[in-house]
C-alpha positions as CSV (number, residue, x, y, z in Angstrom):
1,X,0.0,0.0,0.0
2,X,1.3,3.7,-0.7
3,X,0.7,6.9,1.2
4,X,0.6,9.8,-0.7
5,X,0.2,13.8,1.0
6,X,1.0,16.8,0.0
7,X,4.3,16.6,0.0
8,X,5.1,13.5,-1.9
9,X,5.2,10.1,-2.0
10,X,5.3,7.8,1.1
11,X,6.1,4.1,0.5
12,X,4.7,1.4,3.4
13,X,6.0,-2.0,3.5
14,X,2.7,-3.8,4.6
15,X,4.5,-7.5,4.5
16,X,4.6,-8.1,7.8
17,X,1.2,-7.2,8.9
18,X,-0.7,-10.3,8.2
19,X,-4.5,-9.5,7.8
20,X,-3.1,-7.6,4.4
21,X,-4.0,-9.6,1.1
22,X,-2.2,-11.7,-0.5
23,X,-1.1,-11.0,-4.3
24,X,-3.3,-14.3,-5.0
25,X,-6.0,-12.2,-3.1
26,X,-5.7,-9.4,-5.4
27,X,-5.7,-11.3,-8.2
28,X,-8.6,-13.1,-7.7
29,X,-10.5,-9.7,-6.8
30,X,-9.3,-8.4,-10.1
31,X,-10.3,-11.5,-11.9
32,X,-14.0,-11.1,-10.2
33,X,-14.3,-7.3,-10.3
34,X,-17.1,-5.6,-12.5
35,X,-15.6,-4.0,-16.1
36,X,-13.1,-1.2,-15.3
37,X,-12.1,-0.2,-18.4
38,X,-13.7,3.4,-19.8
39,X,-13.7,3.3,-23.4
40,X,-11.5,5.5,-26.0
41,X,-13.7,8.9,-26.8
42,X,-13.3,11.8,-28.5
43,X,-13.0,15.1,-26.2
44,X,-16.4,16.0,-27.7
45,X,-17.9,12.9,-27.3
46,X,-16.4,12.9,-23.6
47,X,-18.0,16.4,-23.1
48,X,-21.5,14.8,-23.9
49,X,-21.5,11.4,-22.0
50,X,-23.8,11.9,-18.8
51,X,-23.3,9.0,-16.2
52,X,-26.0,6.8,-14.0
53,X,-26.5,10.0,-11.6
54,X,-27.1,12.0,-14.3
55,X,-24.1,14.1,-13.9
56,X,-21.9,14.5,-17.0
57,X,-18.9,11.7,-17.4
58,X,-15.9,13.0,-16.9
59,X,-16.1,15.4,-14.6
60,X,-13.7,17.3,-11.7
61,X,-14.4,17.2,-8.0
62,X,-12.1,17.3,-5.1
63,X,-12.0,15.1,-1.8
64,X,-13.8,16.0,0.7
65,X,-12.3,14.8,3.8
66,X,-8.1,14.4,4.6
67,X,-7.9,10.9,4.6
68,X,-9.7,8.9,1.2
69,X,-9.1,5.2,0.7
70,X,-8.2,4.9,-3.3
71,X,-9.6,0.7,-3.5
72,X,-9.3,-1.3,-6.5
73,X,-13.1,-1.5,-7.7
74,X,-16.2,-0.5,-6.2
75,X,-17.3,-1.6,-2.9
76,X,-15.3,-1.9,0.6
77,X,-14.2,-5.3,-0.1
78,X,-11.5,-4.3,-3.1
79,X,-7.9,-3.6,-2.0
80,X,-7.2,-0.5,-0.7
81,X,-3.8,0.8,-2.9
82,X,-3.7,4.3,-2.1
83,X,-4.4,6.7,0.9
84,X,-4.9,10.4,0.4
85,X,-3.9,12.9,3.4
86,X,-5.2,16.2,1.6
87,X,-8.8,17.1,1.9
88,X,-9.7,19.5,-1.6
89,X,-7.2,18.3,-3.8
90,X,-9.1,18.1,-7.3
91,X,-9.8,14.8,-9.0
92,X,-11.1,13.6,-12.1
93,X,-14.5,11.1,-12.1
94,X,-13.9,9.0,-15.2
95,X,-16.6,6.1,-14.2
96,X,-20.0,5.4,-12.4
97,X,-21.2,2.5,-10.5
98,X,-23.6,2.8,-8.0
99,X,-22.5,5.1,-5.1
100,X,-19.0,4.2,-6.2
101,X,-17.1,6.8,-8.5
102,X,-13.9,5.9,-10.6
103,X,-11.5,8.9,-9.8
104,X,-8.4,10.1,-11.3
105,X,-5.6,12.3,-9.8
106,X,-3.3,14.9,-11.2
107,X,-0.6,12.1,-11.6
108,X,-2.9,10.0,-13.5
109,X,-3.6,7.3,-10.7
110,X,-7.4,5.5,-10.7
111,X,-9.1,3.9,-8.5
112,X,-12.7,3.8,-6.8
113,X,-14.4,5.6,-4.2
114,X,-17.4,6.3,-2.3
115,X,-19.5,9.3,-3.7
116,X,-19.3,10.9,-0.2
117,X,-16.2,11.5,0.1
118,X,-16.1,13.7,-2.9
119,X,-17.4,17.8,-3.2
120,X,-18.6,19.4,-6.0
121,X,-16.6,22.3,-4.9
122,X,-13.9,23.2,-8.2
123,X,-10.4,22.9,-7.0
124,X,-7.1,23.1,-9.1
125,X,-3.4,22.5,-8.8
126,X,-1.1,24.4,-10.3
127,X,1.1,22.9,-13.0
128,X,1.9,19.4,-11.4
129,X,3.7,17.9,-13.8
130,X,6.6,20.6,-13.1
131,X,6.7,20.0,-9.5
132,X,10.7,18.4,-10.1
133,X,11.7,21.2,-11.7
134,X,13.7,23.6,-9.9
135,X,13.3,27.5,-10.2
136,X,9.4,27.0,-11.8
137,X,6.8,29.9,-11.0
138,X,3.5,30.6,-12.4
139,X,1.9,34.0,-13.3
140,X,-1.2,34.7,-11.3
141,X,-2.5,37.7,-13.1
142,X,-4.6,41.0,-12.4
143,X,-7.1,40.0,-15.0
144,X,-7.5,36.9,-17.4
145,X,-5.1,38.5,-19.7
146,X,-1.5,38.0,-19.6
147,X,-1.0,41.8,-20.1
148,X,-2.8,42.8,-17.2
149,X,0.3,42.4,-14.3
150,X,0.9,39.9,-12.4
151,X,-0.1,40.0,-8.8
152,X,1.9,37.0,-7.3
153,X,4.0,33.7,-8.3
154,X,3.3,30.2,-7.6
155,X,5.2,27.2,-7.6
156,X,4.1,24.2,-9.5
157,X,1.4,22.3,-7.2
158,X,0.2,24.7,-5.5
159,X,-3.9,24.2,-4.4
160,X,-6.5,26.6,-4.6
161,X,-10.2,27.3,-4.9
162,X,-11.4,27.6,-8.5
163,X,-14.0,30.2,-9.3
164,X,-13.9,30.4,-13.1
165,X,-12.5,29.6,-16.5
166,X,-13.1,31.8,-19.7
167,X,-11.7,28.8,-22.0
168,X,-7.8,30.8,-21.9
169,X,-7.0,31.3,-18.0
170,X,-9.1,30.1,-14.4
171,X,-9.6,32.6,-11.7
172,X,-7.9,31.1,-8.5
173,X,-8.6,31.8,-4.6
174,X,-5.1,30.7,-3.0
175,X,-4.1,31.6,0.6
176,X,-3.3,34.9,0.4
177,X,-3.9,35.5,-3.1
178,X,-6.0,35.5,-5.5
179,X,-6.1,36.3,-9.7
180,X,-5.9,34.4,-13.1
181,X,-3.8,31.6,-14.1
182,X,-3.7,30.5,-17.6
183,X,-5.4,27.1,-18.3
184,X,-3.0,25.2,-19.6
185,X,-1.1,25.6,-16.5
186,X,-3.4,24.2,-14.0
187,X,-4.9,20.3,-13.3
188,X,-8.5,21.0,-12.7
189,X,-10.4,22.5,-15.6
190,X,-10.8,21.5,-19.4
191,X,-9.0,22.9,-22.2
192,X,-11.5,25.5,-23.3
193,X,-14.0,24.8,-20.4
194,X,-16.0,27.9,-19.7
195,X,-17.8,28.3,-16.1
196,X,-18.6,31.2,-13.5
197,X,-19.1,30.4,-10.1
């Protein structure tokens, strides 16, 4: 089982502790789980698939508590292969089953959970997929133009509270700051999605 927070990565060596399942365990729950697989779309066709709740599939969420179980497939019995520590960090429903929602994280990690541990409050991160880079900031601007001055910096994987996207750059509320980042530098929002809070 990994551990994953806010700062990283956290491996857990589980061998010893002898209720955890055996790999022939895991197997067999893989073997007998429901179809996981989401089929290849198009963007447009993704943008118009509406799931068994009604809502439309995909869709962005965050977690709502500081501690969410990530389980294999849907329902309490399926391994459990990833623990998040961060309440609000935004994640991607890519599947449906019941009260079970197939999720997907900024690092491109799935996994099912229960539909009440995510919010429908908008969240984003900034630029994860820099977050090893040394020396990266982000623009957060006055206005959603990249003209308009910027009023702070961010580094990559920074969280905040997103309140809406014109389709070129999201309007952020971090701690102590708030403005417009440009889309393509956030996990959280479509390319081109257009919302207002």
């Amino acid at each position: 089982m990994q551990v994953r927070n806010d700062e990283g990565l956290i491996l857990l060596n589980l061998r010893n502790i002898r209720s955890f399942l055996t790999a022939g365990s895991i197997a067999a729950a893989l073997a007998l789980s429901i179809p996981l697989s989401v089929p290849a779309v198009s963007k447009a066709e993704a943008a118009a698939q509406v799931g068994p709740s009604g809502l439309p599939l995909p869709r962005f969420v965050s977690l709502k508590p500081g501690r969410v179980n990530l389980r294999v497939g849907p329902g309490r019995d399926y391994a459990v292969t990833w623990l998040f520590l961060k309440s609000g960090l935004p994640v991607e429903i890519i599947q449906e089953y019941d009260n079970w929602r197939r999720i997907r994280d900024s690092e491109g990690t799935e996994g099912w959970v229960y539909q009440s541990l995510l919010s429908g409050k908008r969240t984003a991160m900034t630029a994860p997929w820099q977050r090893d880079k040394d020396g990266v900031m982000l623009n957060v601007y006055r206005s959603p133009d990249d003209k308009s001055g910027v009023v702070a910096k961010v580094q990559p994987g920074v969280l905040g509270t997103l309140k809406a996207c014109n389709g070129n750059f999201c309007r952020l509320a971090f701690s102590g700051a708030s403005g417009w980042v440009r889309q393509p530098d956030i996990w959280g929002a479509y390319p081109d999605e257009k919302f207002d809070d």
